[in-house]
C-alpha positions in Angstrom: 107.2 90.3 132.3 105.3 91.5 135.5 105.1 95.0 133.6 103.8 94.0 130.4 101.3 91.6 132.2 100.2 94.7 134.3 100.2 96.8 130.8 97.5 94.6 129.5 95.6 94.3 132.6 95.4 98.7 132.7 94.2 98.3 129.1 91.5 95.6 129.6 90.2 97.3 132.5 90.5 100.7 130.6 88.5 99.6 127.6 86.3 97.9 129.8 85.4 101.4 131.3 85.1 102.7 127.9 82.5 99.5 126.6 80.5 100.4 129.4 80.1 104.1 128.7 79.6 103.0 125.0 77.2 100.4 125.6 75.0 103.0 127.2 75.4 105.7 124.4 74.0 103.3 121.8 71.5 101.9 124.2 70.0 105.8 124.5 70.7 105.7 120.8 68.1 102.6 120.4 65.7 103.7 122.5 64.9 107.1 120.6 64.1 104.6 117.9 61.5 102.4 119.8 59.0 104.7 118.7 59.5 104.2 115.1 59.2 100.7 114.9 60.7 97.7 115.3 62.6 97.7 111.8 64.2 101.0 113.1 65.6 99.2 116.2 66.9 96.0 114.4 68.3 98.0 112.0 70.5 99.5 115.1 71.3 96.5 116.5 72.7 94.7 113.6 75.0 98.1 113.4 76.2 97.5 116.5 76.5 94.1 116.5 78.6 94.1 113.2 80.6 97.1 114.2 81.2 96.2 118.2 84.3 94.1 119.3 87.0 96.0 117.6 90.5 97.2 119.4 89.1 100.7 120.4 92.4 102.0 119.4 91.6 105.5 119.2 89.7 105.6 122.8 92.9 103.7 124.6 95.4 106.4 122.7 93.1 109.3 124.1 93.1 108.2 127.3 96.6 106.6 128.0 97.2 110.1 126.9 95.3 112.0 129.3 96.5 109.2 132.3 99.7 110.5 131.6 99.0 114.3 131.4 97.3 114.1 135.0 100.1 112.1 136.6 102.4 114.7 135.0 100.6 117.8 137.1 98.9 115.5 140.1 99.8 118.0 142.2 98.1 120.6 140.6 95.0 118.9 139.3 94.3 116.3 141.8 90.8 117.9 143.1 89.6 118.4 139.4 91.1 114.7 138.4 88.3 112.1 138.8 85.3 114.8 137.4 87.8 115.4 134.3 88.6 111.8 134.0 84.6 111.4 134.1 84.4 113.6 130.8 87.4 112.2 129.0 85.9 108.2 129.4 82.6 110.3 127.5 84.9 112.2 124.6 86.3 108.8 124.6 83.6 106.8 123.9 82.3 109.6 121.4 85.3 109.4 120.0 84.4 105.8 118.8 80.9 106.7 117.9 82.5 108.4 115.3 84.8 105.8 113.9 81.6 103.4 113.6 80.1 106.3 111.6 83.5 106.6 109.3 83.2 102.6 109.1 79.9 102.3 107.8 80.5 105.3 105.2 83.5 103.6 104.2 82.0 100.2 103.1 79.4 102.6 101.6 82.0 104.2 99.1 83.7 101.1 98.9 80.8 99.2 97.8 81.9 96.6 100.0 79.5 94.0 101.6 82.1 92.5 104.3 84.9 93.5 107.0 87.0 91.3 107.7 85.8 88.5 106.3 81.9 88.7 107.7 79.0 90.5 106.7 79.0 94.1 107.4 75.6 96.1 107.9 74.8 96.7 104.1 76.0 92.7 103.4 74.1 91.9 106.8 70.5 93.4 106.2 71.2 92.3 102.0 71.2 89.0 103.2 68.3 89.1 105.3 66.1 90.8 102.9 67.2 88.7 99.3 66.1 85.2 101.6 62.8 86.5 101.8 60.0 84.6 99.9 58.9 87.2 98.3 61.9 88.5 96.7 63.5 87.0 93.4 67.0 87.9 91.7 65.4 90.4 89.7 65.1 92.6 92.5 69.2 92.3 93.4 69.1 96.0 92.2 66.6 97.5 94.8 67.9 95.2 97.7 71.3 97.4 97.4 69.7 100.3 96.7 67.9 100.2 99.7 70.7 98.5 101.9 72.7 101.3 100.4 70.9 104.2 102.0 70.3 102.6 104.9 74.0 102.4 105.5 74.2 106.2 104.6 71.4 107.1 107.1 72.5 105.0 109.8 76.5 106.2 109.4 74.7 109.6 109.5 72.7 108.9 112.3 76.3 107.4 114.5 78.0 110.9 112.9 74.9 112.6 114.8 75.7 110.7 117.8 78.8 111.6 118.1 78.8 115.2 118.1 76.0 115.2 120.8 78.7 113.4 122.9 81.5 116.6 122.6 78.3 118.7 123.1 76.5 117.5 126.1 80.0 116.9 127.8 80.1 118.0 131.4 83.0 120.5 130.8 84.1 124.3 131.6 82.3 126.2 127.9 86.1 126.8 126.7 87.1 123.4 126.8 83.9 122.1 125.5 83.8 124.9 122.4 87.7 123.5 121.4 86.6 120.3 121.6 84.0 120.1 119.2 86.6 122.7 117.1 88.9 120.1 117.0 85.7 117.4 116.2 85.0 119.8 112.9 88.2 120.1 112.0 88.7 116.2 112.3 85.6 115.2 110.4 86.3 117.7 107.6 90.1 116.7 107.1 88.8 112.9 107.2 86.5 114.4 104.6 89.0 115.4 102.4 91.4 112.8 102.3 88.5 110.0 101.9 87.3 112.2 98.5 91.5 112.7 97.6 92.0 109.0 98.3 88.7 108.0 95.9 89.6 110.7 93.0 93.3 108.6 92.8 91.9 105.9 92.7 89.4 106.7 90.4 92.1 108.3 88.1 90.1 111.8 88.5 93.2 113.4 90.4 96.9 113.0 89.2 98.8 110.9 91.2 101.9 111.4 92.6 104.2 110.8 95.4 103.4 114.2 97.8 99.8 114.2 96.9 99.6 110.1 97.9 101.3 111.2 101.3 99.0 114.6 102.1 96.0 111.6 101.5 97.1 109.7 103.9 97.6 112.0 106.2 94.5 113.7 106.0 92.5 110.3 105.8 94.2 108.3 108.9 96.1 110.2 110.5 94.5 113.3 111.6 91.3 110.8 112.9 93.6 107.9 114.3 96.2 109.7 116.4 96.1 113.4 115.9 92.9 113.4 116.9 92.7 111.7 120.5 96.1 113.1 121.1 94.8 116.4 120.9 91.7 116.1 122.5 93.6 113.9 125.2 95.5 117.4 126.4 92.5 119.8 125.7 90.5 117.8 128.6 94.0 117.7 130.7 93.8 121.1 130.5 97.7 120.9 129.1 99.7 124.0 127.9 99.1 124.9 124.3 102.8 123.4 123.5 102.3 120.6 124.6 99.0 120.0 122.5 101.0 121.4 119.7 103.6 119.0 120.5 101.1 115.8 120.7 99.4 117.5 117.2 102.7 116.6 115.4 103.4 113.3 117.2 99.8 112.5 116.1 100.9 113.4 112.9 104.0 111.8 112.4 102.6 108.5 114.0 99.4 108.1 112.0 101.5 108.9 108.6 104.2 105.7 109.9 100.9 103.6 110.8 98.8 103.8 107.5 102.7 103.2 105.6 103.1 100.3 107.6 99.2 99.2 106.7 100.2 99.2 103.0 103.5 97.5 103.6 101.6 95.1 105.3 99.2 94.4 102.5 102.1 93.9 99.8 104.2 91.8 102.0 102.6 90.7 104.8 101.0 87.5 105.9 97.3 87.9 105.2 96.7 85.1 108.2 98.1 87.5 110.5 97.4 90.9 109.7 93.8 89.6 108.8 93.1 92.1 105.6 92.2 90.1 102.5 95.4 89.5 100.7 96.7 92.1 97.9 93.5 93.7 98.7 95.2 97.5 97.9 96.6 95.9 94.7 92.8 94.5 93.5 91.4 97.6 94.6 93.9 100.0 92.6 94.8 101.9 95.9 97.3 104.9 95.1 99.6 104.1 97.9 103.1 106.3 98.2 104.3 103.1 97.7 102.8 102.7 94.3 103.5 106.5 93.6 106.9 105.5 94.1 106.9 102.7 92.0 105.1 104.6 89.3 108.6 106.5 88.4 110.6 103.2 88.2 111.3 101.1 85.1 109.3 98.4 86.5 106.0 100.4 86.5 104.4 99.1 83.1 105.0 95.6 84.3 103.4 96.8 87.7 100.8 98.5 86.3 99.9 95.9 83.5 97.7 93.8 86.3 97.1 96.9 88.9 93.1 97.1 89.9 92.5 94.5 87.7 89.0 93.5 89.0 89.9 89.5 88.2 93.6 90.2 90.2 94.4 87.3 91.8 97.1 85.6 94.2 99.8 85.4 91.9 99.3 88.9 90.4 100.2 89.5 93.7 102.9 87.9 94.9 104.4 89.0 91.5 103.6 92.5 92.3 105.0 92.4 95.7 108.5 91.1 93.7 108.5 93.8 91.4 107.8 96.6 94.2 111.0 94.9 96.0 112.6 94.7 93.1 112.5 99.0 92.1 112.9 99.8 95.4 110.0 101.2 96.6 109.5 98.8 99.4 113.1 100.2 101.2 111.9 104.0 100.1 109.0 103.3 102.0 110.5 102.1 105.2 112.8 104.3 105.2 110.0 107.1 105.4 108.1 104.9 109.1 111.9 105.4 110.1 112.3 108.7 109.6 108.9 109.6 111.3 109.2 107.4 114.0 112.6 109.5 114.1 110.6 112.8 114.2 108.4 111.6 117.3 112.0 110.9 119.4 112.9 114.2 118.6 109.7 116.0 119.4 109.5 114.2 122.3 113.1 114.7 123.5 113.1 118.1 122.7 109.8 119.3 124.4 107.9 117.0 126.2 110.2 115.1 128.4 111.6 117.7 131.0 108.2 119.2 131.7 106.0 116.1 131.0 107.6 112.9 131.8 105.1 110.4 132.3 103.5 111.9 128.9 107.1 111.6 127.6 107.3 107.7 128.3 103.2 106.7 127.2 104.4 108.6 123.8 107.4 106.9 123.5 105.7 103.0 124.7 103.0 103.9 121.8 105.4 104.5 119.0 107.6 101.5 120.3 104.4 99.1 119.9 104.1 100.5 116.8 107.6 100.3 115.0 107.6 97.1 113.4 103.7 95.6 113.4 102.8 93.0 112.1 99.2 93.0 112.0 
C-alpha cells in the first residue's frame, strides 16, 4: 500500500513539474499573439482550456523512462543528471504540445464538435459565434467553415510549437539533431496511419486483418509509447540497444493499448472508460477486430448495421454478441497477450542485467496496462 501510495505521489509531483513547464510554453505561445488582436488570443485560450487537464500519458512514460535510465548509470552520469533532467521536463512538455496539435487535427478529420462529452475548440468557438445576434441558421454553413480552419490553423500553429521545443532544447548538437529525427519520423508515421486509418474507413483502401494492424501501429503506437520511449533514452544518453530495445517495447505496448481501446469500445462499460458507447461501431472504424470478423460467417449480420449513421444502443450490444459469438473478441486478446508476452521477453532478454531499474519501470508500465478498464 505504502508503495503504490508513494507511486502516485512521484507521478502527481512529476506531472506537476511537467504542467508548470507547459503552462509557460503556451503562455509564450499567447503572448506572440497579443499583437494580433484580441480574437487571436481568445482563440488560444479556448484551445487550451478545452485541451488542458488530460492524463499527460505520453510526458509521464518519457520521463519515468529517463528516471530510470539515470538511476541505472548514477554513477556515471550523476554531474550531467539534473541539466539533462532540465531538457527531458522541456522534450516532455513538447512532447504534449504535439499531442494537442494531433487532437485538434483529429476532431478536424473527424468532423467532430465534442471530446468526451464537452465542447471541443471547433464545437467551442461554433457555439459562441451561431449565439450571436447577428447570425441566423442560414449561415450554419460558414460558421463551420470558418470554425473549421481555425481548428486547422491553430493544430498547425501547436505542431509549430512543438518542434521549436526539440529545437531550442539546451542539449549537446547530436542529441538535439536525433531528437527532432525521431520528432519527423514520429509526425510522418502518425501521418500515415491517420490517412490509412481514414481510407478504411472510407472504403478507399481494402481492408484486411495485417493492413488494420500496420494502422494501428503507425497511428498510436509509434506517437503513444514508441515515441517517449525512444526519446526518453536519446536524452539518457543510453546505448543504442537499449533505445532499440525500448523502440520495440514501445511498439509492442502501443499495438496491445489501442487493441485493448477497441475491446473496450465493444464490450466495455461506457461509464467507465468514458468514450461514447459503440462509438467505433457508429463510426464504421476498421478495427483488427472487425477485420477479423469480416472472414467469419457472422459478418453479413455484422455488417448489415456497421457505420450506420442512425446506429444505436441495441445495434450495439447486438454487435458486441455477434463479435463474441465468431470469435474475434478471444482472437483479439489473444494478440494484447501475446505482445504483452513480447515486452517480457525483450525485457528479460536485454534490458534487465545491464538496466535494472529501466527493467522494473518497463515491466510496472505494461503491468498497469494488461487488463484496463478505462
Amino acid at each position: 500500500m505504502a508503495e503504490v501510495s508513494a507511486k502516485r505521489e512521484h507521478h502527481s509531483r512529476l506531472t506537476s513539474e511537467i504542467d508548470e513547464v507547459l503552462r509557460d510554453m503556451l503562455h509564450r505561445g499567447r503572448n506572440r499573439l497579443t499583437t494580433y488582436g484580441s480574437q487571436m488570443t481568445h482563440v488560444w485560450d479556448l484551445t487550451v482550456s478545452c485541451l488542458g487537464g488530460g492524463k499527460m500519458l505520453r510526458p509521464r512514460l518519457l520521463m519515468d523512462v529517463f528516471d530510470a535510465l539515470a538511476d541505472d548509470k548514477r554513477e556515471t552520469f550523476n554531474q550531467l543528471a539534473e541539466e539533462r533532467r532540465r531538457a527531458a521536463i522541456s522534450i516532455a512538455a513538447g512532447v504534449e504540445l504535439l499531442h494537442f496539435s494531433f487532437l485538434v487535427h483529429d476532431d478536424l478529420i473527424d468532423d467532430d464538435l465534442s471530446r468526451r462529452g464537452k465542447p471541443n475548440l471547433m464545437g467551442s468557438l461554433l457555439n459562441e459565434i451561431s449565439g450571436a445576434p447577428q447570425t441566423t441558421s442560414d449561415d450554419r454553413e460558414q460558421q463551420l467553415h470558418f470554425v473549421r480552419s481555425v481548428g486547422l490553423l491553430v493544430g498547425d500553429q501547436m505542431l509549430s510549437a512543438a518542434h521549436q521545443v526539440f529545437a531550442r532544447a539546451d542539449l549537446p548538437q547530436d542529441s538535439r539533431l536525433r531528437l527532432l529525427d525521431l520528432l519527423d519520423h514520429t509526425v510522418t508515421e502518425s501521418c500515415v496511419g491517420e490517412m490509412k486509418d481514414v481510407g478504411l474507413s472510407d472504403g478507399i483502401l481494402a481492408s484486411g486483418l495485417a493492413e488494420a494492424l500496420e494502422t494501428t501501429r503507425l497511428k498510436t503506437a509509434t506517437y503513444t509509447f514508441e515515441f517517449p520511449l525512444r526519446a526518453a533514452a536519446i536524452l539518457a544518453d543510453a546505448p543504442p540497444y537499449v533505445e532499440r530495445s525500448l523502440s520495440r517495447v514501445g511498439r509492442d505496448l502501443g499495438v496491445a493499448f489501442q487493441l485493448q481501446d477497441d475491446l473496450l469500445s465493444a464490450f466495455g462499460d461506457h461509464t467507465v472508460h468514458g468514450k461514447d458507447a459503440y462509438s467505433d461501431f457508429r463510426e464504421g472504424k476498421q478495427t483488427p477486430l472487425i477485420a477479423f470478423a469480416r472472414d467469419t460467417p457472422q459478418w453479413p449480420d455484422i455488417g448489415t448495421r456497421f457505420g450506420a449513421a442512425d446506429f444505436n444502443f441495441q445495434d450495439g450490444t447486438r454487435t458486441s454478441a455477434l463479435l463474441r459469438e465468431c470469435g474475434a473478441e478471444e482472437f483479439v486478446r489473444g494478440m494484447i497477450g501475446e505482445l504483452f508476452g513480447h515486452v517480457t521477453t525483450i525485457v528479460s532478454t536485454h534490458i534487465v542485467k545491464t538496466h535494472p531499474h529501466l527493467a522494473r519501470c518497463v515491466m510496472d508500465l505494461a503491468g498497469s496496462l494488461e487488463g484496463r478498464a478505462s
